[in-house]
Every structure is written in structure tokens, then in C-alpha cells.
C-alpha positions in Angstrom: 49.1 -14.5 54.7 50.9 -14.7 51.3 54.3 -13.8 50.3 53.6 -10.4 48.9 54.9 -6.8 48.4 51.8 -5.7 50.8 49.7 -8.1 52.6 45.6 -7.2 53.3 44.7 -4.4 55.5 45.5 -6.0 59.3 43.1 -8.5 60.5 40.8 -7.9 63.6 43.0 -9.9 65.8 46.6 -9.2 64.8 49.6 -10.1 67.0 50.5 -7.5 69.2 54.0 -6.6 69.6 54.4 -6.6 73.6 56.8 -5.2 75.9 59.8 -6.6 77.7 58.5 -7.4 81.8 62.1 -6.6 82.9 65.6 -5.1 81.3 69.0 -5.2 82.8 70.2 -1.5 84.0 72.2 0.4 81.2 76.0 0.3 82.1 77.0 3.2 83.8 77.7 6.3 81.9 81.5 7.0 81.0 82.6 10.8 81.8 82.1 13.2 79.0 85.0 13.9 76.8 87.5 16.4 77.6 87.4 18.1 74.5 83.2 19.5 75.4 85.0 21.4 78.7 84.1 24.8 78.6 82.7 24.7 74.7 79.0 25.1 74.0 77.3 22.7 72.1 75.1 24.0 69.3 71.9 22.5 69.5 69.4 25.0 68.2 65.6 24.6 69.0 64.0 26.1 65.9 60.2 27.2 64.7 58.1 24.8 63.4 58.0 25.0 59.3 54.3 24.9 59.0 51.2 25.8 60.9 48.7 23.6 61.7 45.5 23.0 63.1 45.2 20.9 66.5 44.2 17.7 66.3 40.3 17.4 66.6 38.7 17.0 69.8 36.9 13.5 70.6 33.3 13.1 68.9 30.9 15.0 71.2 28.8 12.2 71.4 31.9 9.5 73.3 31.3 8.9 76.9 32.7 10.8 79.0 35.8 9.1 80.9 36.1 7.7 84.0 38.6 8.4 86.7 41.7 6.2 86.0 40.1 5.4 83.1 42.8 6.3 80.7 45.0 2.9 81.2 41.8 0.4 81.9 42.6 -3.1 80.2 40.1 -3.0 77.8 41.5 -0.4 75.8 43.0 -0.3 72.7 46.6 -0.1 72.3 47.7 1.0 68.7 51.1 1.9 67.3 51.0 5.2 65.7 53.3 7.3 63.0 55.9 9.6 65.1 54.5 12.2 62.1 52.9 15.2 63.3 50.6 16.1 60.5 47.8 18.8 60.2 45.4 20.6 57.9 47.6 23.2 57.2 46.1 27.4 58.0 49.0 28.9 55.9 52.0 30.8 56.6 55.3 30.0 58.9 54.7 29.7 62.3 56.5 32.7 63.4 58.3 32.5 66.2 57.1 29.4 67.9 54.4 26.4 67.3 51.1 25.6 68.9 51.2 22.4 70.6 47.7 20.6 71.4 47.7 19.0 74.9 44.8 16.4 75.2 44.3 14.2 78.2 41.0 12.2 79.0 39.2 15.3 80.6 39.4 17.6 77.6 42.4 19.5 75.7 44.3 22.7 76.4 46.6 24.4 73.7 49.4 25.8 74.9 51.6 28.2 73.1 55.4 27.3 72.9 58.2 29.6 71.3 60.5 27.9 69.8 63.8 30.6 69.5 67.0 29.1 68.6 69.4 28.1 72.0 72.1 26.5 72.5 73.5 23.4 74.9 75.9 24.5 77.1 78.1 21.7 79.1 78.7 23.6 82.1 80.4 21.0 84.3 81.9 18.5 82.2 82.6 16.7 85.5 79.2 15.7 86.3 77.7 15.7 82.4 76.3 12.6 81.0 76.6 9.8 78.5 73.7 11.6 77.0 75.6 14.8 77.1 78.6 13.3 74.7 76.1 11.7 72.0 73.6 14.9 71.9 76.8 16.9 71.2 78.6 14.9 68.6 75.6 13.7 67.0 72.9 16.4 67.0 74.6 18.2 63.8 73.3 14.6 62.2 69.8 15.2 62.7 67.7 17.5 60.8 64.2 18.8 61.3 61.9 18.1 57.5 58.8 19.7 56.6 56.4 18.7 53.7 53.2 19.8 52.4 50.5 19.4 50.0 48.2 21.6 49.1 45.9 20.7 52.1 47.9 19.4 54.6 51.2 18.9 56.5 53.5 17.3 58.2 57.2 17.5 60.4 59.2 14.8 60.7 63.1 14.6 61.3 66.2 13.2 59.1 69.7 11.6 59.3 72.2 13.0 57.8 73.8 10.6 54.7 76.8 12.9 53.4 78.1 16.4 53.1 76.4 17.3 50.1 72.6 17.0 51.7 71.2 13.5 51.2 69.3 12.5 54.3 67.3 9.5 55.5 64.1 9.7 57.0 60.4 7.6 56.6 58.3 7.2 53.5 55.4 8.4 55.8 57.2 11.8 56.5 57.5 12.6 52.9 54.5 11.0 51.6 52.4 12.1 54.5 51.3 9.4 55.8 50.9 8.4 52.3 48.7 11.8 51.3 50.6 12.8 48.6 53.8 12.3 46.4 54.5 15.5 45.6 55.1 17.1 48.5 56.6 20.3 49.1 60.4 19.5 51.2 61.9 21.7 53.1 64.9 20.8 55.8 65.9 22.4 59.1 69.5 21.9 60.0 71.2 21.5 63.1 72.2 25.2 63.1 69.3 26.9 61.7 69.4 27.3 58.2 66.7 26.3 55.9 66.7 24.6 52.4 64.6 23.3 49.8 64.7 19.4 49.5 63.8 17.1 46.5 63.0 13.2 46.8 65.4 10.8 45.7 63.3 7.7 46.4 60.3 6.2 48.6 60.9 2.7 49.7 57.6 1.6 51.2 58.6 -1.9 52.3 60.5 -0.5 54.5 58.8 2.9 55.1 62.4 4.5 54.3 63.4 7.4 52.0 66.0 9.4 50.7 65.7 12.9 50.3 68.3 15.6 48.6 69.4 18.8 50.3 69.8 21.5 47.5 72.9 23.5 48.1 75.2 22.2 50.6 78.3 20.7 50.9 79.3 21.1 54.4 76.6 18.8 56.5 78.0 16.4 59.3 77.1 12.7 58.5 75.8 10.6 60.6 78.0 7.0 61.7 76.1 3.6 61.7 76.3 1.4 64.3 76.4 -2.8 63.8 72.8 -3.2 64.8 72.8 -7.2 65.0 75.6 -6.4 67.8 72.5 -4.9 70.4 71.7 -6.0 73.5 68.7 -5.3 75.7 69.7 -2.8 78.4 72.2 -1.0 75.8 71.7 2.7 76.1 69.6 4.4 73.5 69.4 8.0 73.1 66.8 9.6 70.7 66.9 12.7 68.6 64.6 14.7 66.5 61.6 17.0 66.1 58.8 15.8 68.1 55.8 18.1 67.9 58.0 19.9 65.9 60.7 20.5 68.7 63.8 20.5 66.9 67.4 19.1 68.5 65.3 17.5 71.3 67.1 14.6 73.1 65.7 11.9 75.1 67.0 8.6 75.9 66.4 5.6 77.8 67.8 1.6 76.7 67.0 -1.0 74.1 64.1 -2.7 75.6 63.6 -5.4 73.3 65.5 -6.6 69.8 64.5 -8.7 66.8 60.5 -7.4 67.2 58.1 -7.4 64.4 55.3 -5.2 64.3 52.5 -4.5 60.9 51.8 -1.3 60.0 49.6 0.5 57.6 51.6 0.9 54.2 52.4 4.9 53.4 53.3 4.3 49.7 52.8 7.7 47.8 49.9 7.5 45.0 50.7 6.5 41.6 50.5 10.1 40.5 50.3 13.5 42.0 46.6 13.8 40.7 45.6 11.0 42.9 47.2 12.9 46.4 44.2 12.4 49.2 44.1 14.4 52.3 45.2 12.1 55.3 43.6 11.1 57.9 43.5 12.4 61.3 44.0 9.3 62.7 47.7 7.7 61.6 47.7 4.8 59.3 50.3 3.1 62.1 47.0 1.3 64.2 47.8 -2.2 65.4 45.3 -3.5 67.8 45.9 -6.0 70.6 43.4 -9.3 70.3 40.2 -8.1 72.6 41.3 -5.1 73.3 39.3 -3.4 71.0 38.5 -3.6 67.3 39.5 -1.5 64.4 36.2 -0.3 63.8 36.9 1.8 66.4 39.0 4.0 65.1 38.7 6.0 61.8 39.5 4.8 58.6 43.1 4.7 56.8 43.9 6.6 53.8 46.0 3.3 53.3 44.7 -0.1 51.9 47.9 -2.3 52.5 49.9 -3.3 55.1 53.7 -3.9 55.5 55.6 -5.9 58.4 58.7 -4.6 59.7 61.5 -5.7 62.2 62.5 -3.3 64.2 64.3 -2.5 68.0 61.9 -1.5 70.9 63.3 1.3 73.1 61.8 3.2 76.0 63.2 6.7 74.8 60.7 8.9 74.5 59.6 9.1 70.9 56.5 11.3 69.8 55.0 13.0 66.6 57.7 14.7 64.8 60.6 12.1 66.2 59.9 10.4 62.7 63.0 9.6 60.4 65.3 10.8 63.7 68.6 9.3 64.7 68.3 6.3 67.7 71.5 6.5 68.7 74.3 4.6 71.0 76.5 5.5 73.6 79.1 5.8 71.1 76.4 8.6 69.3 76.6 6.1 66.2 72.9 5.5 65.0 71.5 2.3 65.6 68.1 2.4 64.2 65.6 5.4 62.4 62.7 6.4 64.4 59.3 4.9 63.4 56.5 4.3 65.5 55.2 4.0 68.8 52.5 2.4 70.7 49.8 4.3 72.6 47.0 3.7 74.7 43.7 5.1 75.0 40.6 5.8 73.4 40.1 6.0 69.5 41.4 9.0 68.0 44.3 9.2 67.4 44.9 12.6 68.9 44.2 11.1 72.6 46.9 8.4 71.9 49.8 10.0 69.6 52.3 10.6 73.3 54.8 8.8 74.3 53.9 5.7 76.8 57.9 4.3 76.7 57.4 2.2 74.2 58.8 3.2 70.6 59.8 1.1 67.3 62.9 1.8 65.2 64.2 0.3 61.9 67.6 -1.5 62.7 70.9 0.7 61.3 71.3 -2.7 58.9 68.3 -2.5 57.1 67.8 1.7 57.0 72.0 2.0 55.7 71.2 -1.1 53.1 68.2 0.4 51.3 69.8 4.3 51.7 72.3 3.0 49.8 70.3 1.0 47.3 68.2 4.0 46.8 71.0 6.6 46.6 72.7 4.2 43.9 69.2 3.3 41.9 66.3 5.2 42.8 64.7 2.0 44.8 66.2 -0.5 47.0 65.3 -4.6 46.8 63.3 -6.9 49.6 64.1 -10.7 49.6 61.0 -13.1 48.5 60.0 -16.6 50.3 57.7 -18.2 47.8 55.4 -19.2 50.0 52.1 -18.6 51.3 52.0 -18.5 55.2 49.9 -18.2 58.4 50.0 -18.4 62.4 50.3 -21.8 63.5 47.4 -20.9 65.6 45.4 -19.7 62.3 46.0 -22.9 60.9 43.3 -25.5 60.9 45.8 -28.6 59.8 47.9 -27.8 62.9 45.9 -27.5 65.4 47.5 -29.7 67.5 50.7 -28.5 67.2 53.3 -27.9 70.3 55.3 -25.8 67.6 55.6 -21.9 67.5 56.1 -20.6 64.2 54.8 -19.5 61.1 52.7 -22.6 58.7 53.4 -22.9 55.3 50.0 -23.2 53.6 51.2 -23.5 50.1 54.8 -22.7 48.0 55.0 -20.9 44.8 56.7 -23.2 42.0 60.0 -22.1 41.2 60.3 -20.2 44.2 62.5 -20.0 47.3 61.0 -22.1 49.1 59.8 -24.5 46.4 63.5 -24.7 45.5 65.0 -25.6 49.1 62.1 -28.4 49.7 60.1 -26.8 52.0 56.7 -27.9 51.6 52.9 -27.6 53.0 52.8 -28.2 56.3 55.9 -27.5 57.4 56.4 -24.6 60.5 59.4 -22.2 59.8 60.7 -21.8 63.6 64.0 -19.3 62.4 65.8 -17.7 59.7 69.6 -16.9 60.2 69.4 -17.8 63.7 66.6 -15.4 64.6 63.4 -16.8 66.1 60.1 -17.1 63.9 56.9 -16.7 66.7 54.5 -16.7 63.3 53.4 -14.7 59.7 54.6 -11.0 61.3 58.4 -12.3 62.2 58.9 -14.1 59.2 57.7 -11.8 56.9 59.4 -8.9 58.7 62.8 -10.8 58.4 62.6 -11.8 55.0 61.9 -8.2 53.7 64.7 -7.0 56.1 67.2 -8.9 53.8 67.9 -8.0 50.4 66.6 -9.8 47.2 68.9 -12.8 46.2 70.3 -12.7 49.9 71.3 -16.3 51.5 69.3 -17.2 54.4 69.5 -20.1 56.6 65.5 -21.6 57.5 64.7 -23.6 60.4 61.9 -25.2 60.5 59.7 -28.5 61.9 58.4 -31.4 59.6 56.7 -33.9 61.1 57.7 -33.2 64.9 61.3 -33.3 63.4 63.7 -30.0 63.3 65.9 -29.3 60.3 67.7 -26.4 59.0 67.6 -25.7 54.9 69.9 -23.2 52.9 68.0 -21.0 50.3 68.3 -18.0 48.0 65.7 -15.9 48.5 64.2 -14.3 45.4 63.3 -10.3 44.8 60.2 -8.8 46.0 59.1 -7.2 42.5 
């Protein structure tokens, strides 16, 4: 794998990103404060922007399922977009949204209004952890439709600043990287509806900045130190899924520091060359012989990008996009991206929650909102260096070392500059472990071009540690 903005579409047999076997039990819950007695919490559940078409059924020609079939080894476990997208039909959604319910055995649609109500904290005595962050931090969160001309999406949004600008995912406002023109529209908290414009797409990092038109009196959203995490710390998600808005869920951090590749969602050069996307998200990641991507439909993307991100058990579905993941403290410690699903190929049978969800660290989504609030893009750090698995690597095959192989460096580059050479395995980078291509990719493009890193790596069965400045991903 080289050193680039956007590496080849993902390889047959990828490196999975795999789930914790165990987790310590989150602390126990501190008593809600005094000041929620007796008050209601405004938490509105509001309609769905845009109307859209179920997801379509399985090819008539699959195989019909087996009993128990839906968890069998031997299928495919992808991560997918928390985007809800659709062909739209036209028209709000009056009062309520149709929500498509597929299991193995068939599909169901059930019809679920969606009127505004309100969280109450009846006994503040026996109220939850959960109870404090959904009612300081809800006002944070915001429900954001887009649309093309043939299709769209809901995602959700943090809250930036008073006067409207928000972060969410490239793929919410590009649609899965459908369009980039879309039409914005945001949701707030307490039910009122604006227009929104894009400030700027950052698809390294599948982040974005949108613009509110017309406010000044939002509630912004507090960041949390997201190197600080631990596995077991409380996490408490909140957003739009399947269109849902002010839904809460929660559950812990179950793993930090993961790396995961996921189909690229940059926005076409122009508006002219907007596609319609694809039923089935561009976020599929396979897990080696479990299945091949062949199996699944095409991408409307070509590239791929590699993130680092926090693993949590909350429940996080289509529409949970761009949402706050939140502490105990209801600060935000990472924006909703991704989750893995099992079972067969569409993604329709596999976009629910099965506990295991990805979010960008509160680090790297409050670096690049800033960089693109201040300059219309933000910066990703460069390596110089072309790279691969030590396991794809011919030369070290007989290697005791986990890491990532450099195959070749780019003169005057990073790495050219520090020493590192051919040969050597890059086992770190500022004290966080390198497993191979994914990590290190991930955690250079977390930091920001012309950042300081510290390498670790392996030369000749001998460990050393090298001081660089990485360059700018251009």
C-alpha cells in the first residue's frame, strides 16, 4: 500500500477490525444532578425530512435461509455507513416515517409517527448517568437531511457554535458520495427547521462542516480529551437513526486506538458528475474467508481511506451518522461513523445494530472542524513511504515482527529524511501500536501535516525509535 490521499479499492482479504473478548464493567453511575428535579428535559422526536423508499428486498433468486442461519461463521461481516439513504418519492413525510424491518425470513414495514415529546425525569432519585448526558447534551445534536435530485439521506450533527456551524460525515452530505450539491436542511433539538449550506468536505477523514442559516442561539457541543479513554468508560450515543431524532443509547468504550478502511465518500468534482448511490453503503469491509466482495453490489466509490477510530457497543444505526458519542460528563468523545454488521449481501439485511460501532476520536473531528471552519479544508500528515502487512511481504517472511513493512521511501520525504529505509517494520508511532498498513496509515492521517511524530520501528531484529516531521497529504 502506498502513502497516498486514497489507497486502491480494498483488497479481497483486508484486515478486519475485531471486537474486544471481554471489557471491564463501566463505573457505576453518579446520581443525576439536582438541578433536572422536577424539570422536563426537551428532547423532541421529530418527522423524518424526506420520504423514502424501503430498502430493496433480497434478489429473488438467493437461497432461502436457514434456521439460525443469520449468525453462521461463514458470513460476511461488513462495516456499513450509519446513513439512511433512499430513492426519494417526494414530499415531507408528514407526520411520521416508514421504517423497513428485514430479518432473514422476509421484511415487514411498519409505520412509526414520529410527533414531537418530550423527556421527563420523573424521579431524579433513581435516574441514570444516561439521564444527565441526554439532558445536557441532546440540545447539541441535530437531525440533517440532504437530497439530490434522485435520492436522499438523514444523518445527525454536532453542534460547533451559536451561530449554526455543525459537524457531521462527508458521507451525510455528500451521500454517500452521490452528489455535492446537495440540498441541507437541519432539525434542531427543539423542532425548528433551517436551511444549511456546506462549509467544507474533508474526505480523509469523512468529516464536514456545515452552516446553519439564521441562528444565533444554538447550544455547543463540549469536547472531551479523547487520548484520555479507557475501555469500559461509559459511552452514550445520540442522534437520528432511521431518522429518529433525540434518540439515546449507550453502552462503554469497547476498544480504543482501532483502524478500520472504508470506502471514500468524496463529493464529485462537479455537480454535473452527481451519480445516484448505491443501495448498498460504500462502508463494506470484509473479514479474510468470510466471504468476498463480489458478493455484494458494487460502490459508487473507487478509493478507499483508513481511519482510527473508538469502538463502542452503543447502539448506532442508519441515521446515527455525524451524532455526538458522548461521556459521562455529556462532553463528546468521538462523531458517529460506522458500524459492523453481519449477514448476507445486501446491505439492507445488514445495516442494524450488532453492538459494534466505529467513531472518529473528539481529537481528530475538533482539529479538522476547526481547520475547515478557519480555511475551507483541513491538512493530513504524509509518511513518504510505501508500505504493506508484514504478512504481505515476500522479504519478511520470516519475521517474528508485527507491523507495517516499508517497501520503498519517497526521496525527500518523511521518512527518507529520518532514515528509515526498505525493510524496516514500523511497530508504533507516538506510543501507539502499529499491527500493519491499516494502523499506520490511519494514525498518520489522524495527525496534522507538518505534525511531530515519534516512529518505532525494527531493523534487523533490533528496535529503535526515530523523530520525524511528517509532510502534508496534498
Amino acid at each position: 500500500m502506498t502513502d497516498n490521499p486514497e489507497t486502491p479499492a480494498t483488497p479481497a482479504n483486508p484486515t478486519p477490525p475485531t471486537s474486544l473478548d471481554s471489557t471491564p464493567p463501566a463505573p457505576p453511575a453518579p446520581p443525576v444532578p439536582r438541578a433536572l428535579e422536577g424539570q422536563p428535559v426537551h428532547a423532541p422526536v421529530v418527522p423524518h425530512y424526506e420520504s423514502s423508499t424501503p430498502p430493496p428486498a433480497p434478489p429473488t433468486n438467493a437461497a432461502p435461509p436457514k434456521s439460525g442461519d443469520s449468525f453462521r461463521r461463514n458470513r460476511p461481516v461488513l462495516i456499513v455507513a450509519a446513513l439512511a439513504v433512499g430513492a426519494l418519492v417526494g414530499g415531507v413525510a408528514g407526520g411520521g416515517i416508514v421504517l423497513a424491518l428485514n430479518d432473514n425470513n422476509g421484511g415487514s414495514t411498519v409505520s412509526a409517527i414520529t410527533t414531537p415529546a418530550n423527556i421527563t425525569v420523573n424521579n431524579p432519585d433513581k435516574a441514570t448517568t444516561v439521564t444527565a448526558v441526554a439532558a445536557s447534551a441532546s440540545p447539541s445534536v441535530v437531525t440533517i437531511s440532504a437530497k439530490s435530485s434522485d435520492a436522499g439521506g438523514t444523518g445527525s450533527g454536532v453542534v460547533l457554535s451559536k451561530d449554526g456551524y455543525v459537524l457531521t460525515n462527508t458521507h451525510v452530505v455528500t451521500l454517500d458520495g452521490a452528489t455535492g450539491d446537495a440540498t441541507i436542511k437541519v432539525q434542531t433539538n427543539d423542532g425548528r427547521l433551517f436551511s444549511a449550506t456546506v462549509v467544507g468536505t474533508d474526505p480523509i477523514s469523512d468529516l464536514a462542516v456545515i452552516k446553519v442559516d439564521g441562528v444565533t442561539d444554538l447550544q455547543p457541543a463540549s469536547f472531551a480529551d479523547s487520548s484520555k479513554l479507557n475501555v469500559g468508560d461509559t459511552a452514550v450515543a445520540i442522534g437520528a437513526p432511521l431518522g429518529l431524532s433525540g434518540t439515546v443509547t449507550d453502552g462503554i468504550v469497547s476498544a480504543i486506538n482501532r483502524s478500520i478502511t472504508i470506502a471514500s465518500s468524496a463529493p464529485p468534482a462537479t455537480p454535473e458528475d452527481s451519480t445516484t448511490p448505491n443501495q448498498s453503503s460504500p462502508f463494506d469491509f470484509y473479514i479474510p474467508g468470510q466471504g468476498e466482495p463480489g458478493q455484494a453490489a458494487p460502490t459508487t466509490s473507487a478509493s478507499t481511506i483508513s481511519l482510527a477510530v473508538i469502538q463502542t457497543d452503543a447502539a448506532i444505526n442508519p441515521g446515527n451518522s455525524g451524532g455526538a458519542l458522548l461521556n459521562a460528563d455529556g462532553k463528546v468523545i468521538g462523531i458517529n461513523v460506522a458500524i459492523a454488521s453481519a449477514g448476507g449481501s445486501s446491505a439492507a439485511s445488514q445495516s442494524g445494530s450488532i453492538g459494534v460501532g466505529f467513531a472518529i476520536p473528539a481529537n481528530l473531528a475538533e482539529r479538522v472542524a476547526k481547520e475547515i471552519i478557519a480555511n475551507g479544508s483541513a491538512t493530513h500528515g504524509l509518511l513518504g513511504a510505501t508500505i504493506a502487512d508484514v504478512t504481505e511481504d515476500k522479504a519478511q517472511a520470516n519475521s517474528a515482527t508485527v507491523g507495517a513493512s516499508i517497501q520503498d521511501v519517497t526521496g525527500g520525504g518523511a521518512a527518507a529524511a529520518a532514515g528509515l529505509k526498505a525493510g524496516d517494520i514500523i511497530t508504533g508511532i507516538n506510543g501507539l501500536p502499529v499491527t500493519g498498513k491499516t494502523d499506520l496509515t490511519a494514525q498518520v492521517r489522524a495527525l496534522a501535516g507538518g505534525a511531530k511524530a515519534t516512529v518505532s520501528y525494527v531493523r534487523g531484529g533490533k528496535s529503535a525509535n526515530v523523530d520525524l516531521t511528517l509532510g502534508t497529504l496534498s
